[in-house]
Structures are given as structure tokens and as C-alpha cells.
N, C-alpha and C positions, 0 to 999 in steps of 0.2 A: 504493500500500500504506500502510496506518495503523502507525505505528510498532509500536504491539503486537502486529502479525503477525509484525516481524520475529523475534521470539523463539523463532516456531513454526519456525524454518530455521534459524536461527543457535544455537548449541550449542556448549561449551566442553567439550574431552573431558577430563579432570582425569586420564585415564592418559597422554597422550599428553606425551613430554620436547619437545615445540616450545613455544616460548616464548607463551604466551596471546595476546598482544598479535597475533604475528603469526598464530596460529590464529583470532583476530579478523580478522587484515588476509584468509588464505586461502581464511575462510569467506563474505563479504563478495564476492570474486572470486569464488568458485564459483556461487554465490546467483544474481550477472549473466550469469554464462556459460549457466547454465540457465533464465535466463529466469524466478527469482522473484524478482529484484529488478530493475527497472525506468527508465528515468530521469525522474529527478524524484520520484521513491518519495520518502517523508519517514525519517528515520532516528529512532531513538530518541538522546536526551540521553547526554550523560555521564554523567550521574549514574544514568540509568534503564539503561545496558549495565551497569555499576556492580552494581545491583543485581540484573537480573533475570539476571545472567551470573555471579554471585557474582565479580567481580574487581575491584579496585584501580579507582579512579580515574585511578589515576596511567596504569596496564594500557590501561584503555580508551581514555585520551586518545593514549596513544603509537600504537593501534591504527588510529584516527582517523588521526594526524600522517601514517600511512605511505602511508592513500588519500587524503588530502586528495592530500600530494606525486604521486601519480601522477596526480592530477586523477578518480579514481573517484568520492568522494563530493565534497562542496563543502558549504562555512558561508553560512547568511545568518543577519547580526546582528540578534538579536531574534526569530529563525524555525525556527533549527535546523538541523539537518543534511540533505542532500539527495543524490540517486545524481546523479552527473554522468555521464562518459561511462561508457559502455557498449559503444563499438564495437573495443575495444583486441582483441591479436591475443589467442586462444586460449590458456593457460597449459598447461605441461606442468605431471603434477600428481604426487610422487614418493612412493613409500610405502617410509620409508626403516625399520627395521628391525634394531637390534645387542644384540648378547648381552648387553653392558655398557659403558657408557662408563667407560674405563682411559684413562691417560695416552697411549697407544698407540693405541686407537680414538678418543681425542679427536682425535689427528694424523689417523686416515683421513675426521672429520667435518671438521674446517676443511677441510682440502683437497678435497674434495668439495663443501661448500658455498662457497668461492670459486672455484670453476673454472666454476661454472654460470652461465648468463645471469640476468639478475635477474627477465624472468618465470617463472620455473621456482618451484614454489609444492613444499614439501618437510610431510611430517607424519612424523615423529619418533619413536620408541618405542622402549623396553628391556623385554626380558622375562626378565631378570636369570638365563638360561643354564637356566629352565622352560620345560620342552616344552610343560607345560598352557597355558602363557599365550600362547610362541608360538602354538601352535594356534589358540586363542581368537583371536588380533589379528588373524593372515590369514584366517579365517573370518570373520570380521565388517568383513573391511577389504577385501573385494573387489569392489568398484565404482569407477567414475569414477578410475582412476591410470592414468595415463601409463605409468607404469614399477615395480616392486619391485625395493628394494635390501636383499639378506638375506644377513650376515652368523649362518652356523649354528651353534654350540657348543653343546652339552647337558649337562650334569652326567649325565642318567638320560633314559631317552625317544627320544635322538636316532636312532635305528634306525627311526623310522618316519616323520622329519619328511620322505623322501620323497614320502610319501602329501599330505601339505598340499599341498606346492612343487607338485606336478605340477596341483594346480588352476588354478594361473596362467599364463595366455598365454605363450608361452616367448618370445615376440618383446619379452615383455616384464620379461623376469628375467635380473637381475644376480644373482651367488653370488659373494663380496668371501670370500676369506682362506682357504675350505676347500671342495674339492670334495665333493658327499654324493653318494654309488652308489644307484642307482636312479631318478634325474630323469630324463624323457626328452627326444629332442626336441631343438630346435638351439637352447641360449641361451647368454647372457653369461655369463663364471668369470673371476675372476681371484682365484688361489689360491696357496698353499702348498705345497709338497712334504716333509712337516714329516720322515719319513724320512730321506729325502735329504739334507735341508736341513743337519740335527744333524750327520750324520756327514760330510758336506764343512767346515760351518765349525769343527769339531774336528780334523778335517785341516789345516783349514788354520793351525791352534793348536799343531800337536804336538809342536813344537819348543821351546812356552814349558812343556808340559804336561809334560816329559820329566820337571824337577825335580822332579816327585811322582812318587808310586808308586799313590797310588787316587784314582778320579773317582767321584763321587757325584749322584747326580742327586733333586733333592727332588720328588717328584711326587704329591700331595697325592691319597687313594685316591678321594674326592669330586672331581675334576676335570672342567671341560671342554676342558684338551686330550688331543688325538688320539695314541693309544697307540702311534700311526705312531714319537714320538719316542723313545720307547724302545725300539723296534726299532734306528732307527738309531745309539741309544748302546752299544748292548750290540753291536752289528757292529764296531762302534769299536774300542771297550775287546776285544773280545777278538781285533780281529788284530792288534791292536797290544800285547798283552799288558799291557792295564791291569790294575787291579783295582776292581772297578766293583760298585756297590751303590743299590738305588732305595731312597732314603727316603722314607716316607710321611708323618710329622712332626718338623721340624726341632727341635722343641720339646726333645725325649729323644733327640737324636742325638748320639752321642759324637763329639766333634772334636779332632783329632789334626793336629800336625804332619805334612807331604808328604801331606794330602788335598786336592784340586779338589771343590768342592761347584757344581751346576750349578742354578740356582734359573730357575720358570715365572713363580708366586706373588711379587706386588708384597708382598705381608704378608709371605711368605717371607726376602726379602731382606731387611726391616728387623731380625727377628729373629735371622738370621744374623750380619751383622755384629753387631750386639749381643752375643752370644756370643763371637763368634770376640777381640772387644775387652775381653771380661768376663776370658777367659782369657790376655790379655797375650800372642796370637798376632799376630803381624806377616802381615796381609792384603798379598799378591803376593811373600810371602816363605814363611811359616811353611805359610801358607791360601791355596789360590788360590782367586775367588769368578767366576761368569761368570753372567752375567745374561741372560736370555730379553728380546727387548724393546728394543730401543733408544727412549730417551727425552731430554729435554736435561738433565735432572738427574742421570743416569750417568753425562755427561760430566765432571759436578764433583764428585759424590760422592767420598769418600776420593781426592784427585787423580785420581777416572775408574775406573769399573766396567765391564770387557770384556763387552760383549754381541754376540751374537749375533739377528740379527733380520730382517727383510724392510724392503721401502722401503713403508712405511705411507702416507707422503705419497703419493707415485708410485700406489698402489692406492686411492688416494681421487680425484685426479686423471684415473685410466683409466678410471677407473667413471664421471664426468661426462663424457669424450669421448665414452664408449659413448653415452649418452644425446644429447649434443648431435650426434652424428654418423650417430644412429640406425641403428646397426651389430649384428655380432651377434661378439664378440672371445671368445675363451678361452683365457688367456694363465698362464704359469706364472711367477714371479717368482723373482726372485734372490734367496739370503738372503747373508747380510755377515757377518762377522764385523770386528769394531772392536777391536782390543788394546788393551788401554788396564794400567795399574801393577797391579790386581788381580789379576794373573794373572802 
């Protein structure tokens, strides 16, 4: 192959959140798997990925760096780049898929991507909680993957993301954090019981919750969580004889000594305490604060913000066993509640 064919296969998708370089390194492996790229093929320069891929130099070279190390492509000095081996095993190839990367789904992406074997080739995307875009990306993203990993949240839309899902091989579909009704079929979950979840780890709070008399719950009326959880707070609050109110913007919410305010929204909480500190309220005292989420900056926030949360690690982790173990798991998870002075 003449290096300027390479261009006609290789292709930088500029929606895609995986890092260029290695969507360089992924595209490069596919290329040889399918047999358009060859050994001994000649590769284009650095400077020429550079340009006709519109990325960094720096981009391309690191891309380069990463097949040189497996021995895929190879340098000769003064000649350029060249396909070396070609006979490596098969790549599992993963079409990974989140609502949004939060400090929370960043924990289910490390952990997910260090559990996997290092030929396992991942492509990357956020469709920022858009059903339109969701749709779009598994419609045009359904060839050549090993596996789908789809985490589903919708602000609007989501009532019909069963109709996409059900296009995909169920042998080969993971659903990370929320079950969706109407998938059919035998595949992979590992979910949420977001109901449930609230009204156990407030349970298991109740005794700190006693000192107030109202619980509040900020739940923003544009959200993608599941309205599952307030079900289970208002179960709560009323056999327990709280007094209990959903806020829909903390912005204009009146805050009062002996209220628990219960926050989903990472913008949420920073706003809250800012108020709660505007008003000369003593948080785990005056205010109690509990936060959706466990993350490691809760734990040092104002000496430590009680949250309530899932093991995110743990569901990034089971999602690559699924995969390396080529299984078919549908698993319900524990959520935690963590005490921490806020409360």
C-alpha cells in the first residue's frame, strides 16, 4: 500500500472521548485485522498523519510509540514507517458508551479500563444524557464490536431507547447502572435498584436523621435520574413521619434550621453548602447535607459529606469480567450508605 491510501481507512472521529493517539493506535489494528493493511505496507510520516488527520504531532508520534512497542508497525532510518507483524491474536473491540463522564463515572471508567487485558481495543463516547445522539452513535456504531457497554440516562426520550438497544446482539450487551423495560432477550445488567436503594440507606441513617424534623430532596425537574428515587423517599418520610418536600431549584429554597436536604446534582451541592455557610448554619448541626455519589473529595469536604451511593469501582470491574469471561451476568448491586459529620 502507498502511504496515501492509508488515509482512505484510517479516520479520526472528533466525537469520539478516546484519546486520538490511541484511536490512531485502534484504527491501525483494525486496518490489519481486516486485511487493508499488510506487512510491509509503507506508513505515512509524522508529519503527513499530522496533517492529513488534522492532529498534533506530538498525537501522532505517541500513536506511532504505542505500535512501534507492540512490534505492529517498525522505523527504518531514512525510509519511514512500515507494518510489521500482522499475525498477533484477534483484538476484542468494545463500544463503550456513558451518559457523562462525573467524578463517579470516571471511577466506573478507570476501573473498567484497568481490569481488561491490554489487547482489548475500547472506543469511547458521551452523549451528554441526549436520546438524539444516543441514537445516532448506536446507529452508526454497529459493526465490527466485540461487545456494547451502555450506560442509559435520558433527561427526555429515554422511553424509547429500548427500541435502539434491542438492535444489538444480546450476547453482546452490557447495561452498567440502570435497568431499561422492554430489552429483550438474555444479556448482561448490572444495575441499581434506585427505589430500594434510597429508602434502605435512609434507614439505615435514621437514627442520625431523628434530630430534624424535614428531609428534603433537591431533584432538579430536567433530570436524568430515575423517578424510582423518589418513590422510595417519600415511602421513607412518610412511615417514618418525616416531613418531606422535592425541591426542584436549590437556588430559591428556603433553608431553615432541623432540615436534611438530600442532593443528586454535583452543581447542586456546591450551591448548597454555599448557602447553608452564607446563613451562619452549622452543617451536621443546624443542616444536615447527604450527598448522592460517593466520591474521594466527600470524604474531605467540610470534615466528610455522608453519601449514599453504589460501588462504582466494583461495576466497572464486573463489566470487564463479563467481557473477559465471556459470560452472560445480571447482577443487582449494593448501595452504602457512608456517615460521615454532615449529617
Amino acid at each position: 500500500m502507498k502511504p496515501n491510501n492509508f488515509f482512505k481507512i484510517i479516520n479520526i472521529d472528533e466525537y469520539s472521548s478516546t484519546p486520538k493517539y490511541l484511536q490512531l493506535y485502534n484504527l491501525v489494528i483494525k486496518a490489519i485485522e481486516d486485511g487493508k493493511l499488510k506487512s510491509e505496507d509503507a506508513l505515512p510520516s509524522i508529519n503527513d498523519l499530522s496533517y492529513n488527520l488534522d492532529i498534533s504531532r506530538d498525537t501522532a508520534e505517541k500513536g506511532y510509540k504505542c505500535l512501534k512497542q507492540k512490534n505492529i508497525i517498525k522505523s527504518v532510518p531514512g525510509k519511514g514507517y512500515y507494518v510489521g507483524k500482522t499475525d498477533f491474536k484477534k483484538t476484542l473491540r468494545i463500544f463503550l458508551l456513558f451518559n457523562k463522564l462525573s467524578a463517579h463515572k470516571k471511577i466506573i471508567y478507570d476501573a473498567f479500563v484497568a481490569s481488561l487485558a491490554e489487547d482489548v481495543t475500547i472506543d469511547f463516547y458521551i452523549y451528554n444524557n441526549d436520546f438524539t445522539i444516543f441514537k445516532n452513535l448506536l446507529q452508526s456504531k454497529k459493526e465490527g464490536y466485540s461487545h456494547y457497554v451502555i450506560i442509559p440516562h435520558f433527561v427526555e426520550g429515554g422511553e424509547l431507547a429500548y427500541e435502539i438497544i434491542n438492535t444489538i446482539p444480546k450476547e453482546k450487551l452490557i447495561i452498567l447502572d440502570k435497568k431499561i423495560n422492554g430489552i429483550e432477550g438474555n444479556y448482561s445488567t448490572i444495575y441499581e435498584n434506585f427505589e430500594k436503594d434510597i429508602y434502605e440507606a435512609l434507614f439505615s441513617a435514621k437514627e442520625a436523621l431523628e434530630k430534624y424534623h424535614t428531609l428534603k430532596i433537591i431533584f432538579p425537574r430536567k433530570s436524568y435520574f430515575p423517578k424510582d428515587i423518589i418513590n422510595g423517599f417519600k415511602r421513607f418520610c412518610q412511615q417514618f413521619a418525616f416531613n418531606h418536600f422535592i425541591v426542584y431549584d436549590i437556588v430559591d429554597e428556603p433553608i431553615h434550621s432541623g432540615e436534611v436536604y438530600i442532593n443528586l446534582m454535583e452543581d447542586d451541592l456546591v450551591i448548597l453548602i454555599e448557602r447553608i455557610i452564607e446563613l451562619d448554619l452549622k452543617i451536621g448541626k443546624d443542616v444536615g447535607v447527604i450527598s448522592y455519589n460517593e466520591t474521594p473529595l466527600k470524604k474531605l469536604l467540610l470534615n466528610g459529606i455522608t453519601t449514599i451511593s453504589t460501588d462504582f469501582k466494583g461495576m466497572g470491574i464486573m463489566a470487564a469480567e463479563i467481557i473477559k469471561n465471556q459470560e452472560i451476568v445480571q447482577k443487582e448491586l449494593d448501595f452504602k450508605l457512608t456517615l460521615r459529620s454532615s449529617l
